[in-house]
BAVEX-295832 format. One line per 8 residues: number of its first residue (from 0); for each residue y negated, x, z of N, C-alpha, C, O. Coordinates in Angstrom, 3 decimals, decimal comma, padded with zeros to 6 digits. Atoms other than C-alpha are relative to their C-alpha. Example, Ala and Ser with C-alpha at 12.3 -4.5 7.8 and 13.67 -1.06 7.14 Angstrom:
0 = 001,190:000,890:000,000:004,500:012,300:007,800:-001,200:000,900:000,000:-001,181:001,936:000,665; 001,190:-000,820:-000,060:001,060:013,670:007,140:-001,090:-000,770:000,730:-002,198:-000,261:000,899
% end
This chain:
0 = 000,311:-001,392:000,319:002,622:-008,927:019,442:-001,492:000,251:000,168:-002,240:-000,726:000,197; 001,368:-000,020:-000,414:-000,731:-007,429:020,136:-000,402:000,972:-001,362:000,562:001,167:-002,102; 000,245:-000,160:001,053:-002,656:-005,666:017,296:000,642:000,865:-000,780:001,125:000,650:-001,891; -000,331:-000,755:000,597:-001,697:-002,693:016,768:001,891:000,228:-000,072:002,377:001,271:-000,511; -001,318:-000,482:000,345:002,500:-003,325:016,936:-000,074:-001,278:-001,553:000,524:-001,162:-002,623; 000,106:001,107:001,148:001,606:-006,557:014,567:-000,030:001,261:-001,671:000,801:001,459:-002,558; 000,244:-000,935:000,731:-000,205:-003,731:012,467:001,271:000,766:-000,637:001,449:000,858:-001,851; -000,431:-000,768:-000,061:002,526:-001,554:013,069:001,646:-000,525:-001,115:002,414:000,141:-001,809
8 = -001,444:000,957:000,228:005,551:-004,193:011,994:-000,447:-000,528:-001,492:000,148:-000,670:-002,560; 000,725:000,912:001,556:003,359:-005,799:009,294:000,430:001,037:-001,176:001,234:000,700:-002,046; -000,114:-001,256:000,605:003,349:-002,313:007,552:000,642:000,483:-000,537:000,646:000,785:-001,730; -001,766:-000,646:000,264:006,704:-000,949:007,852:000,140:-001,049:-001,178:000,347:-000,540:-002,279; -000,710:000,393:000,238:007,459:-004,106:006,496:-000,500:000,280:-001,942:000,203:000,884:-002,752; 001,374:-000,640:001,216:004,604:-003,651:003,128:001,054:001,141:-000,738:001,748:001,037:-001,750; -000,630:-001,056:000,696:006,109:-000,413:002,580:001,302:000,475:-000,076:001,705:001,437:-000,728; -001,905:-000,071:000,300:010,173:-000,895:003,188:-000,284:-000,682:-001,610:-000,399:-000,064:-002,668
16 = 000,129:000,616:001,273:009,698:-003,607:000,533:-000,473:000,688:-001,257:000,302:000,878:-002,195; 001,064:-000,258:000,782:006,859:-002,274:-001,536:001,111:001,496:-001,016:001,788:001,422:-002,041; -000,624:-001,229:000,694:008,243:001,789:-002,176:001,508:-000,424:000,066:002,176:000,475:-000,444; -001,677:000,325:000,001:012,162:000,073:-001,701:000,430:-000,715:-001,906:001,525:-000,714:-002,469; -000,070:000,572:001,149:011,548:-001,639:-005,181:-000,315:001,023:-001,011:000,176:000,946:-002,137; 000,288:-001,092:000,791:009,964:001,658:-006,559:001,226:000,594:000,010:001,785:000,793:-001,069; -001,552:-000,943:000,018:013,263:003,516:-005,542:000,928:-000,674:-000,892:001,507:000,089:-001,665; -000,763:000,259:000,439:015,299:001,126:-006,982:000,042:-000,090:-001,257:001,056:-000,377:-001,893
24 = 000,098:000,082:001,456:013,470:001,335:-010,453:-000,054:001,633:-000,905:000,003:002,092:-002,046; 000,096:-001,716:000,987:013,151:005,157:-010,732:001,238:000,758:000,502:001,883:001,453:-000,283; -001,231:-000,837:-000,581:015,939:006,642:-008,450:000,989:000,019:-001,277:000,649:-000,637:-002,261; -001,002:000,133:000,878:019,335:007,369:-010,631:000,874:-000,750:001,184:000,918:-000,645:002,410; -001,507:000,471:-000,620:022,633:005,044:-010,175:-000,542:-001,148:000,882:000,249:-001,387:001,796; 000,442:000,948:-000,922:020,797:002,339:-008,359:000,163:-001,382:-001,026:000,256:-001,250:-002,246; -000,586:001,233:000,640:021,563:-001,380:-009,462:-001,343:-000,684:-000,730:-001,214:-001,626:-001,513; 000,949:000,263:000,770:018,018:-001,776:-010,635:-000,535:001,005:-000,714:-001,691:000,686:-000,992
32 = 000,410:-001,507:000,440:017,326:001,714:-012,191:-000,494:-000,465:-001,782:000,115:-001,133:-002,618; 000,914:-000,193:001,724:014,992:001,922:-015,738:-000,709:-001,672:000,322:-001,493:-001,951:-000,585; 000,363:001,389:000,099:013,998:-001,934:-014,763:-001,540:-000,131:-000,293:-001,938:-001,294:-000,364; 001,016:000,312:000,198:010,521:-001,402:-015,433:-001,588:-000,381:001,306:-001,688:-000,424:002,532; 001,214:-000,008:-000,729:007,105:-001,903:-014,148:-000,658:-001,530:000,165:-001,778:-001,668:000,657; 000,183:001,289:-000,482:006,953:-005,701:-013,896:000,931:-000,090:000,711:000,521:-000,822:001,611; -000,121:000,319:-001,563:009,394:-005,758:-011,326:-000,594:000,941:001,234:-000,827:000,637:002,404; 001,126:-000,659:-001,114:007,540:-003,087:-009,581:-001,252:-000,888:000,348:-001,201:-000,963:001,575
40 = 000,947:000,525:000,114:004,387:-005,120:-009,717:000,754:-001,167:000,737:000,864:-000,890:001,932; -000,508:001,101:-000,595:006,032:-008,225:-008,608:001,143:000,389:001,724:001,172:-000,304:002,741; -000,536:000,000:-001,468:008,470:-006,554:-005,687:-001,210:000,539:000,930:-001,025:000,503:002,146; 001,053:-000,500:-000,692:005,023:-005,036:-004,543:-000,749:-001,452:000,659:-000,938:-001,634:001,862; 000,504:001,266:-000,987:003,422:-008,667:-003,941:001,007:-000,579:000,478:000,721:-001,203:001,500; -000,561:000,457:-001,221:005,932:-009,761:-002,507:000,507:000,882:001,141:000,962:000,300:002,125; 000,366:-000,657:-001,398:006,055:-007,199:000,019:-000,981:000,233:000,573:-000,956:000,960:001,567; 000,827:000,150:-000,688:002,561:-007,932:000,594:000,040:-001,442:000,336:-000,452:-001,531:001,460
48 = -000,390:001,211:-000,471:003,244:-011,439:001,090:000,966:000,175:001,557:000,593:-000,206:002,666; -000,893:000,105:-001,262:006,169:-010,810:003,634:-000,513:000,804:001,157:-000,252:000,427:002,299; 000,608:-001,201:-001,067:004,408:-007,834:005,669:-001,742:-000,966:000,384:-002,185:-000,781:001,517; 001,143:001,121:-000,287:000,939:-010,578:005,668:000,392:-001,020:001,199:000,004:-001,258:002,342; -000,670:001,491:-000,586:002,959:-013,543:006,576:000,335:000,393:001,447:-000,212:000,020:002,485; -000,582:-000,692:-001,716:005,034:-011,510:009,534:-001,870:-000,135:001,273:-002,088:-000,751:002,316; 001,314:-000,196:-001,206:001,010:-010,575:011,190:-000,959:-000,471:-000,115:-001,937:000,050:000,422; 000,888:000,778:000,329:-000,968:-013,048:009,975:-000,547:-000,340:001,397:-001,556:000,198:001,852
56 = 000,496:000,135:-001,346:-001,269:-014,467:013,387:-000,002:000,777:001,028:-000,848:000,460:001,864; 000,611:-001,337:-001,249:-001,248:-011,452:015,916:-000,995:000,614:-000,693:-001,664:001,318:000,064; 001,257:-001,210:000,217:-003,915:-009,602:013,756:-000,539:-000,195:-000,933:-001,252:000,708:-001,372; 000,493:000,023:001,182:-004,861:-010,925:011,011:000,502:000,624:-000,984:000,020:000,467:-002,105; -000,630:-000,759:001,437:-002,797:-008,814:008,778:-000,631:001,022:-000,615:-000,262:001,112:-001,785; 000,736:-000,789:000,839:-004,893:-006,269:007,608:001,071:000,822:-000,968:001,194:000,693:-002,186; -000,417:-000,710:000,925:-002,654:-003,841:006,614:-000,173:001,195:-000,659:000,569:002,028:-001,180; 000,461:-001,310:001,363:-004,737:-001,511:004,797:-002,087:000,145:000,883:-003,086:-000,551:000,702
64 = 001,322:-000,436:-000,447:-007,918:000,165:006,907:-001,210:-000,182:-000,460:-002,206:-000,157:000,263; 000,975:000,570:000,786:-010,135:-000,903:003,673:-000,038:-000,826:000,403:-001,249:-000,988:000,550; 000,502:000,766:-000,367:-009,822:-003,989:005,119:-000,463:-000,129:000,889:-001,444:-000,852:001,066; 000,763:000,435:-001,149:-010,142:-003,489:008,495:-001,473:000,737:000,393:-002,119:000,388:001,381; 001,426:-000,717:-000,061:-013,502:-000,886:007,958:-000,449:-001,267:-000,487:-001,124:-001,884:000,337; 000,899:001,105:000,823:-014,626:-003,975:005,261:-000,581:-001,481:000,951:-001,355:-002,361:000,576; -000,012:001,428:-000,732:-014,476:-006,727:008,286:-000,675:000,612:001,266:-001,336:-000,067:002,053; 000,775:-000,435:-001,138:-015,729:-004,483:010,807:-001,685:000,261:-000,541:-002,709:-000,006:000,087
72 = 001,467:-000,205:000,670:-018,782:-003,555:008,553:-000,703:-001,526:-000,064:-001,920:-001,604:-000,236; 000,338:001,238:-000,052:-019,105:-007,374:008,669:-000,341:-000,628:000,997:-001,019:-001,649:001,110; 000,377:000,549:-001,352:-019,109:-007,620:012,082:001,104:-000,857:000,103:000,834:-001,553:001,082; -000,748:001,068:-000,640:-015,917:-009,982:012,283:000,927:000,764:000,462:001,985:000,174:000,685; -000,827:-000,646:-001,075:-014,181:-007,534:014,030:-000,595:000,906:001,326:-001,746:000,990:000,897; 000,215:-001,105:-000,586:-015,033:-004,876:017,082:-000,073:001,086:-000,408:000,899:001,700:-000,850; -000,801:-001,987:000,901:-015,145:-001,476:015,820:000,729:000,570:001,539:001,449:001,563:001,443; -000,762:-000,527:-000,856:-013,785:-000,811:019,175:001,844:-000,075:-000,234:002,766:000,506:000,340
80 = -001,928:000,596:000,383:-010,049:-002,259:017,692:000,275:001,021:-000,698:001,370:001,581:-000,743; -000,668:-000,530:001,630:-010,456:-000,301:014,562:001,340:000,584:000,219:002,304:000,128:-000,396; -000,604:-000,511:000,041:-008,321:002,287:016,015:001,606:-000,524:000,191:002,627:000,059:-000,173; -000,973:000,838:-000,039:-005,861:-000,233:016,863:000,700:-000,259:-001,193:001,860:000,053:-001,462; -000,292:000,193:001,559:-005,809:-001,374:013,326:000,958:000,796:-000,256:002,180:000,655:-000,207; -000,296:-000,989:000,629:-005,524:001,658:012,032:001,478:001,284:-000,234:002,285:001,720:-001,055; -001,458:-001,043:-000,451:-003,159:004,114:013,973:001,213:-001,075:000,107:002,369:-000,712:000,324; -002,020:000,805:000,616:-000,213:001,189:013,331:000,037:-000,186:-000,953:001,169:-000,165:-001,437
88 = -000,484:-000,466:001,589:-001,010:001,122:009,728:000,811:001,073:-000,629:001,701:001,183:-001,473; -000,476:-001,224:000,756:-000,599:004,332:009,320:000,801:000,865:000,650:000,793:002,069:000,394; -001,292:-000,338:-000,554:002,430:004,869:011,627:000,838:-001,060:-000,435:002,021:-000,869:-000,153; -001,368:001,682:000,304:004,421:001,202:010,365:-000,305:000,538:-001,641:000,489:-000,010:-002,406; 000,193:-000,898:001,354:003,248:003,299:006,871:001,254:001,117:000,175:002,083:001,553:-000,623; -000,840:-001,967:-000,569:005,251:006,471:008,116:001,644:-001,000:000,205:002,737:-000,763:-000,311; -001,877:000,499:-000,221:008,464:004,102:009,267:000,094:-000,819:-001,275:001,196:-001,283:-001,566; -000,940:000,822:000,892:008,663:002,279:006,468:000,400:000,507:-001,156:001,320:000,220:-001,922
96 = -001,126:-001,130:001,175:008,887:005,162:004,131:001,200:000,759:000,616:001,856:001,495:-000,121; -000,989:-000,854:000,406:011,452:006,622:005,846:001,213:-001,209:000,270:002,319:-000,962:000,752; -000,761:000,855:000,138:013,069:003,549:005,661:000,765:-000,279:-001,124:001,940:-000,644:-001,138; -000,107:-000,199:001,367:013,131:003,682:002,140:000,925:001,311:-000,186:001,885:001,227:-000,953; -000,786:-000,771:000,160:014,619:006,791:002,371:001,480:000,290:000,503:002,298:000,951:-000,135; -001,409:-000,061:-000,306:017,801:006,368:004,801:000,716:-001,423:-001,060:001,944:-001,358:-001,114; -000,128:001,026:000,743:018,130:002,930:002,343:000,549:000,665:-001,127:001,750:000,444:-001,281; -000,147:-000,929:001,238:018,252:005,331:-000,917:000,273:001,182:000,375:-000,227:002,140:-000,215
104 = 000,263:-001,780:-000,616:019,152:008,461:001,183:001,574:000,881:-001,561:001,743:002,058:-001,878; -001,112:-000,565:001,063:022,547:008,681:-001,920:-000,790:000,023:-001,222:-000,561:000,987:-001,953; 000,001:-000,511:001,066:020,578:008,095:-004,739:-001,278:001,178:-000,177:-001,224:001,801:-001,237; 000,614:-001,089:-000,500:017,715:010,669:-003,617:000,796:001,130:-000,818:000,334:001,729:-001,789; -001,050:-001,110:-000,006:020,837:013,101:-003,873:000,250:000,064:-001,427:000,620:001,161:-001,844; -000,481:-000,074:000,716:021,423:012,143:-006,987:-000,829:000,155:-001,732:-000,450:000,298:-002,894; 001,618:-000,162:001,004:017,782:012,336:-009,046:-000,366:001,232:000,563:-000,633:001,616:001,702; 000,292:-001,072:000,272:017,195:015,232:-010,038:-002,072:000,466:-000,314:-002,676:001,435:000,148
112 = 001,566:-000,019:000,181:012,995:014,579:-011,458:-000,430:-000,525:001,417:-000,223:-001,550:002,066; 000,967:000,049:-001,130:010,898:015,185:-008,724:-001,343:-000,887:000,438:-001,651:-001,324:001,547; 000,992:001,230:000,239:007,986:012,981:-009,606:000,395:-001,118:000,140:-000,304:-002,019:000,604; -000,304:001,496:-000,606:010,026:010,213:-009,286:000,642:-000,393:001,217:000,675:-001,520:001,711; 000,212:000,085:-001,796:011,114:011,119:-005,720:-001,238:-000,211:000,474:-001,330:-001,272:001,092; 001,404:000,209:-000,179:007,322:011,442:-005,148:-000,366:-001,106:000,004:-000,888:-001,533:001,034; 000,551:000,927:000,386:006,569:008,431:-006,848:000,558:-001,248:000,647:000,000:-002,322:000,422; -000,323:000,844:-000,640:008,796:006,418:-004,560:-000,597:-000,160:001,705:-000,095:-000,902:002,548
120 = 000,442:-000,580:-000,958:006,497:007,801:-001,681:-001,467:-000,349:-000,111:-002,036:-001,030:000,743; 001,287:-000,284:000,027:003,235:008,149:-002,738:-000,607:-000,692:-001,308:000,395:-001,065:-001,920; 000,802:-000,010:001,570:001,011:007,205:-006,152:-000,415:000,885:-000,395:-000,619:001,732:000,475; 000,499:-000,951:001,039:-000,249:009,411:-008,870:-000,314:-000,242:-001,312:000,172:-001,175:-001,952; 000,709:000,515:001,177:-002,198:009,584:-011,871:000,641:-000,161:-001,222:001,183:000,912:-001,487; -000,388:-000,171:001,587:-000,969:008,779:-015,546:-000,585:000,873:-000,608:000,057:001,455:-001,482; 001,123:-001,126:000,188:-004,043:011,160:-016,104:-000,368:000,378:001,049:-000,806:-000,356:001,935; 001,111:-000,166:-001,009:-005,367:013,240:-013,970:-001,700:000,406:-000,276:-002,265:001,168:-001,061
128 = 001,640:-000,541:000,294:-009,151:013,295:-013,509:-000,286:-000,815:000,721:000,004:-002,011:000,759; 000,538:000,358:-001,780:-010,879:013,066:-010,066:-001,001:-001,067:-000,442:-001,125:-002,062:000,272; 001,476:000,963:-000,109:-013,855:011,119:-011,168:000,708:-001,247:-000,608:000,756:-002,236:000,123; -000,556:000,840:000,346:-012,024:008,944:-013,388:001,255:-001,059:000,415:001,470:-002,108:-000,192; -000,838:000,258:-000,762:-008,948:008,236:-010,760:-000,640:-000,519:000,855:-000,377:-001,722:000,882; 000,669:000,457:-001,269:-011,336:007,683:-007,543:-000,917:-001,618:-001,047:-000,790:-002,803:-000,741; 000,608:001,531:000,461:-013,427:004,915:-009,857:001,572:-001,145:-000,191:001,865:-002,154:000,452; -001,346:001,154:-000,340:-009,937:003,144:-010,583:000,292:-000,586:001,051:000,396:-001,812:001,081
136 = -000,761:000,042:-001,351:-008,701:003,272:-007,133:-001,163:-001,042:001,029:-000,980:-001,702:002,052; 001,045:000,623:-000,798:-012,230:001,886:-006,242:000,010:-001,351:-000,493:-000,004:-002,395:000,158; -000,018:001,363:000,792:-012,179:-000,684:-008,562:000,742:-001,339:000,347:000,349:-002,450:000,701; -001,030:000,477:-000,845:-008,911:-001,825:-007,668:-000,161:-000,913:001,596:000,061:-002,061:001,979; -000,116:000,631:-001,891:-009,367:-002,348:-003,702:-001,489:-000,687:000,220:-001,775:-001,365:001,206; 001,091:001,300:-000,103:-012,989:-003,989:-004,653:000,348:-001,192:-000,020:-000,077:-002,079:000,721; -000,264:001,457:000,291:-011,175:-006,785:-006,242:000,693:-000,587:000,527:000,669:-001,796:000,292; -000,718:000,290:-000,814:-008,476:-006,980:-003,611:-001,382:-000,801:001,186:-001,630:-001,972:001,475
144 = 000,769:000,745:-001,362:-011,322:-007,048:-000,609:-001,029:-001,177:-000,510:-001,412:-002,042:000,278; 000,771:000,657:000,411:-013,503:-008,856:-002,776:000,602:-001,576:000,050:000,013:-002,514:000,589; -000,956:001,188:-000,029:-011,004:-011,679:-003,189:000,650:-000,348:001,657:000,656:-001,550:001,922; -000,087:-000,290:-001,420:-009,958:-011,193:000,531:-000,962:-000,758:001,018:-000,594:-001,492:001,935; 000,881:000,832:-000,297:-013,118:-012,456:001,496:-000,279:-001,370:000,150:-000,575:-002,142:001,062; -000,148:002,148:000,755:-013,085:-016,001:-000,122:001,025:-000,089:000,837:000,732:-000,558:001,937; -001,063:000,755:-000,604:-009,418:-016,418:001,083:-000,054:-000,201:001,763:000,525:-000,944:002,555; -000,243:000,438:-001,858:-010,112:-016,114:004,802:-001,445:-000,281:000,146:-002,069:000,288:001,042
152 = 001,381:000,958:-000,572:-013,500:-018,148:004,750:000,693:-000,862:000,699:001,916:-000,928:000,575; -000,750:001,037:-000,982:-012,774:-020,864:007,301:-000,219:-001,223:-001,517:000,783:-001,915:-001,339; -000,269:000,969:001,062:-013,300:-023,548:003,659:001,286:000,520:-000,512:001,859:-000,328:-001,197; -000,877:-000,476:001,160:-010,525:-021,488:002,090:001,002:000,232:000,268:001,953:000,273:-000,512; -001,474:-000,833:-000,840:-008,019:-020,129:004,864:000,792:-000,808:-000,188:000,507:-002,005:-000,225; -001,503:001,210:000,206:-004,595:-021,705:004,313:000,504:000,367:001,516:001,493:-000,272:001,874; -000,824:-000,724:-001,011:-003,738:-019,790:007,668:000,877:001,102:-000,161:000,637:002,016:-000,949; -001,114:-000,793:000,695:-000,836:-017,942:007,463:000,740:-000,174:-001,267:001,661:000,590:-001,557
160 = -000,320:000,219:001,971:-000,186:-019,431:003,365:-000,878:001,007:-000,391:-000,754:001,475:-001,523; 000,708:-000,881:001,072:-002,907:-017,005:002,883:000,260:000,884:-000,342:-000,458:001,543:-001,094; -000,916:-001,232:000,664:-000,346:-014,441:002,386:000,400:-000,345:-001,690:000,757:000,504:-002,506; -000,357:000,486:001,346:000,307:-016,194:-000,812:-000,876:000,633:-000,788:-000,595:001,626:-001,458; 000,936:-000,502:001,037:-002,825:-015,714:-002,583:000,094:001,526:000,160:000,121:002,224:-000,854; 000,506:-001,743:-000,038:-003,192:-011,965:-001,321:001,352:000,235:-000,455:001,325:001,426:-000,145; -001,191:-000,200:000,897:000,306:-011,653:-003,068:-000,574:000,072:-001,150:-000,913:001,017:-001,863; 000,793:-000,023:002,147:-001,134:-012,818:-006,466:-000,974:000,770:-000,078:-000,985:001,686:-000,900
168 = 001,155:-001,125:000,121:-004,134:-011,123:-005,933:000,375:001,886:-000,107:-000,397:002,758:-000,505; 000,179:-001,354:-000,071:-002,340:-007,694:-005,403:000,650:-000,159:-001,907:000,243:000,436:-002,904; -000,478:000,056:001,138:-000,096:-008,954:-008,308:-000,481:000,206:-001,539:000,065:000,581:-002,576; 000,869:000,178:001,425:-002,723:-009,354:-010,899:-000,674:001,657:000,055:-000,897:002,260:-000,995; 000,550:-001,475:000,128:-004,172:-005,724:-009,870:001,038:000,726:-000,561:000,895:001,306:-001,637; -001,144:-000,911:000,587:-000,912:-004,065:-010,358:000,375:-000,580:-001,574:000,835:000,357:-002,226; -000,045:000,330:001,339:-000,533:-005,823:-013,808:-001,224:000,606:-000,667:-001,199:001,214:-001,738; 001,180:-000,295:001,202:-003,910:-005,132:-014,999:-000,774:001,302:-000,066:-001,192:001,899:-001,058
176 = 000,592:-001,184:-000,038:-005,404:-002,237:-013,271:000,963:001,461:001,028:000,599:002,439:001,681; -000,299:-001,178:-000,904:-002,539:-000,350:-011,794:000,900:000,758:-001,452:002,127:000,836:-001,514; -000,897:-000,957:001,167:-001,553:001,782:-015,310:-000,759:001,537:000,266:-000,078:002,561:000,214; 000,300:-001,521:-000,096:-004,043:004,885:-014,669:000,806:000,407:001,266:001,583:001,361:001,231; -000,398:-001,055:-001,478:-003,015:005,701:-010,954:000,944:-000,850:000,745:000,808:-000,430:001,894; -000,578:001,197:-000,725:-000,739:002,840:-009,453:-000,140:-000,438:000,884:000,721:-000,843:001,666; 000,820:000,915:-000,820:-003,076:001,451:-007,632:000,439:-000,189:001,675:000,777:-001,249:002,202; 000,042:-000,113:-001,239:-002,761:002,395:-004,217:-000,696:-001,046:000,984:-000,111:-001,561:001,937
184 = 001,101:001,153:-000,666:-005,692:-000,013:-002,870:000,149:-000,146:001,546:-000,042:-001,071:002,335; -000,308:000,505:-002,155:-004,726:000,908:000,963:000,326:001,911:000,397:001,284:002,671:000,259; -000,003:-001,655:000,044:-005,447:004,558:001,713:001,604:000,340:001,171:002,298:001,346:001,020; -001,404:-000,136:-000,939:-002,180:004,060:004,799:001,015:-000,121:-001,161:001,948:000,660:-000,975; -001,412:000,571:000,584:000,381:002,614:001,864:000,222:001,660:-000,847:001,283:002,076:-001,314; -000,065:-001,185:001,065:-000,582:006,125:-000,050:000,373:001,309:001,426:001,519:001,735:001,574; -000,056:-001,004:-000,392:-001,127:008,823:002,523:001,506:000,177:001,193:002,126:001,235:001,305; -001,192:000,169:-000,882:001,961:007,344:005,494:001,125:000,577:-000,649:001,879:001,426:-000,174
192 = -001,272:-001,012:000,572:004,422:008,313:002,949:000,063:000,805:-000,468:001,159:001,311:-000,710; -000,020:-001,370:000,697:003,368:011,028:001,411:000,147:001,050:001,004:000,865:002,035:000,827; -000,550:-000,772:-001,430:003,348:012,622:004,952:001,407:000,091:000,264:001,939:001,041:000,838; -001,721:000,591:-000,433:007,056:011,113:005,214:000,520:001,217:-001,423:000,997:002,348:-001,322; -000,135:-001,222:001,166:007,434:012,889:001,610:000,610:001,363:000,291:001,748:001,789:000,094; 000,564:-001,119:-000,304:006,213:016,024:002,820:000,928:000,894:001,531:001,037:002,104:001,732; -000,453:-000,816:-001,099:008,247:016,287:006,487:001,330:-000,769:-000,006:001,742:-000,782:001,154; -000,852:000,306:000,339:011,415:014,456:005,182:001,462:001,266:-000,883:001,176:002,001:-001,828
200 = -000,701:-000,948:000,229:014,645:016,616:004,539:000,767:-000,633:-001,328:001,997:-000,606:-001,365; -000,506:000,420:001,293:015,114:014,966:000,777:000,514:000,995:-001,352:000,963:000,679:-002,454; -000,505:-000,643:001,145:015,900:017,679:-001,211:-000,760:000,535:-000,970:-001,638:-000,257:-001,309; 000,270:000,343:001,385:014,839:019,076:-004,260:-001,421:-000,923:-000,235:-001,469:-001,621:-001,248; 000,943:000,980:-000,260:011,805:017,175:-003,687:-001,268:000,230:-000,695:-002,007:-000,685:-001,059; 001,358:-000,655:000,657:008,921:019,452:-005,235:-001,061:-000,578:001,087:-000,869:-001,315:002,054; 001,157:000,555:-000,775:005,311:019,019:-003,960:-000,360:-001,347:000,499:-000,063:-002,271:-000,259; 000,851:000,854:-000,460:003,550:016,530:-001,940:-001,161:-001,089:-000,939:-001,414:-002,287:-001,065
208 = 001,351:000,202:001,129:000,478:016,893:-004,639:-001,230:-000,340:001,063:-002,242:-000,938:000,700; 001,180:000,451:-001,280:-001,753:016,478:-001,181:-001,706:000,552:-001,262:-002,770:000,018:-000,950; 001,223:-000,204:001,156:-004,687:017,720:-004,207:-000,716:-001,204:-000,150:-001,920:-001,419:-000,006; 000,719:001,126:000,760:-004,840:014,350:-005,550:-000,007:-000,961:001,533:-000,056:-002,172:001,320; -000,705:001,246:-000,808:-004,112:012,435:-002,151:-000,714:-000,448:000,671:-000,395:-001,342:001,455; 000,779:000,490:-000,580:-007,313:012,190:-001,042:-000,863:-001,215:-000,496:-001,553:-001,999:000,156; 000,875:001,370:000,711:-008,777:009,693:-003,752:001,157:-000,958:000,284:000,371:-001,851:000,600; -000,944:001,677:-000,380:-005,919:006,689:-002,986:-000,441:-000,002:001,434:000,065:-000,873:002,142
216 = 000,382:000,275:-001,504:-007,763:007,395:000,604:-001,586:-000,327:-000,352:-002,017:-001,435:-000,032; 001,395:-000,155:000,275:-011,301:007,831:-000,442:-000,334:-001,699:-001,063:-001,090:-002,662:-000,931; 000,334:001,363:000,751:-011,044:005,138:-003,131:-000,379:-001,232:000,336:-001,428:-001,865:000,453; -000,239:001,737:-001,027:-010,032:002,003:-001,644:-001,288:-000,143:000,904:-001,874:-001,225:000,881; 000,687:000,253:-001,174:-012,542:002,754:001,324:-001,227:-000,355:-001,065:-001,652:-001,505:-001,172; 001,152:000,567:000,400:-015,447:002,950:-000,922:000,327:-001,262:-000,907:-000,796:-001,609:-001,273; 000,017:001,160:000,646:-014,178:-000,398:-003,071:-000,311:-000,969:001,073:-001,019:-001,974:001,014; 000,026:001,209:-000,928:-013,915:-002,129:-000,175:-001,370:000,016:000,643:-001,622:-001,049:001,206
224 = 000,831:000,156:-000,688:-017,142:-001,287:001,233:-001,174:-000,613:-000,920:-002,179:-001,200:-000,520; 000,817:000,604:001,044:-018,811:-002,263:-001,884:-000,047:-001,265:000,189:-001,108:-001,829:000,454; -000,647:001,405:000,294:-017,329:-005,417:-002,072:-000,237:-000,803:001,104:000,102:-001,986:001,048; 001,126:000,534:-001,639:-019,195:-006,323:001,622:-001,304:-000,410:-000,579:-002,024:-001,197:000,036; 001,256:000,367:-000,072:-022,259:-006,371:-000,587:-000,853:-001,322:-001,287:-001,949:-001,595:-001,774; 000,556:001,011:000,947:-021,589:-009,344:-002,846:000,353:-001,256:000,356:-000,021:-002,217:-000,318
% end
């Protein structure tokens, strides 16, 4: 695969998994329904584990544009790729929510709260408040790229095992710091489906919330660019 279908495959796969575990904990009538927010947290790393692992070797895996701005600001990439990166994040973002949705397209039909259609799409705040949401969101994807760093030093790389750690690593964010906003930390995993959201024939669906949808984009970028300078 070359970067951007790696990108593109890696992605989908991130966010079948990732929002497929959200559906199955908020949708109605689903075989995991009310299950809580530790298996959310846990089916989330491991759909960054399996969507890593898949493009580890065609592309490095990025995944999430915070990383690939954070590695280009480093110089270990081209910025001529970025767009490569990028535009299959945030199209293998776009297929893998509506993957999620022909997957759950019955119980969709059958949930009635709108926020938690949304919320199988997109993130949103427990509170809202812009200043206080964008520092989370920053926080968050510091300690991802920050940790990111170490694991693919050439002392540290496992190779393609290093999907492992960036599993635990998302794992421990979503346990600890994904209760204000649910921790988006990848401005593609937030905005791909909320687009899908937004031009998807789900029903009953209510808003987008495109208001708040620019800090799970804005955030991440500035954590990650921080996190270049330690």
């Amino acid at each position: 695969m070359n970067i951007f279908t790696s990108e593109l495959v890696g992605t989908a796969i991130l966010i079948l998994l990732g929002n497929g575990v959200v559906a199955n904990v908020v949708l109605n009538k689903t075989k995991g329904n009310n299950s809580g927010w530790i298996v959310i947290t846990f089916g989330w790393a491991m759909a960054v584990f399996v969507g890593v692992f898949i493009s580890s070797k065609a592309s490095g895996a990025h995944l999430n544009p915070a990383v690939t701005l954070a590695l280009a600001y480093l110089g270990k990439i081209e910025a001529s790729i970025i767009p490569s990166y990028i535009g299959g994040q945030l199209l293998g973002a776009m297929l893998g929510s509506l993957l999620v949705w022909l997957s759950y397209k019955q119980h969709y039909a059958q949930t009635e709260d709108t926020a938690a259609k949304l919320a199988t799409f997109s993130t949103g705040p427990a509170i809202r408040s812009t200043v206080h949401n964008l520092i989370t969101e920053a926080i968050g994807a510091f300690v991802l790229i920050f940790a990111v760093l170490f694991i693919i030093a050439p002392a540290n790389s496992l190779g393609a095992l290093d999907a492992l750690p960036v599993a635990f690593i998302v794992l421990a964010i979503g346990l600890s710091l994904g209760g204000p906003t649910g921790y988006a930390i990848n401005p593609v995993r937030d905005l791909g489906p909320r687009i899908m959201h937004a031009i998807l024939p789900i029903g009953k669906k209510g808003s987008s919330d495109w208001a708040y949808s620019w800090i799970p984009v804005v955030g991440p970028i500035i954590g990650g660019l921080l996190a270049n300078g330690f």
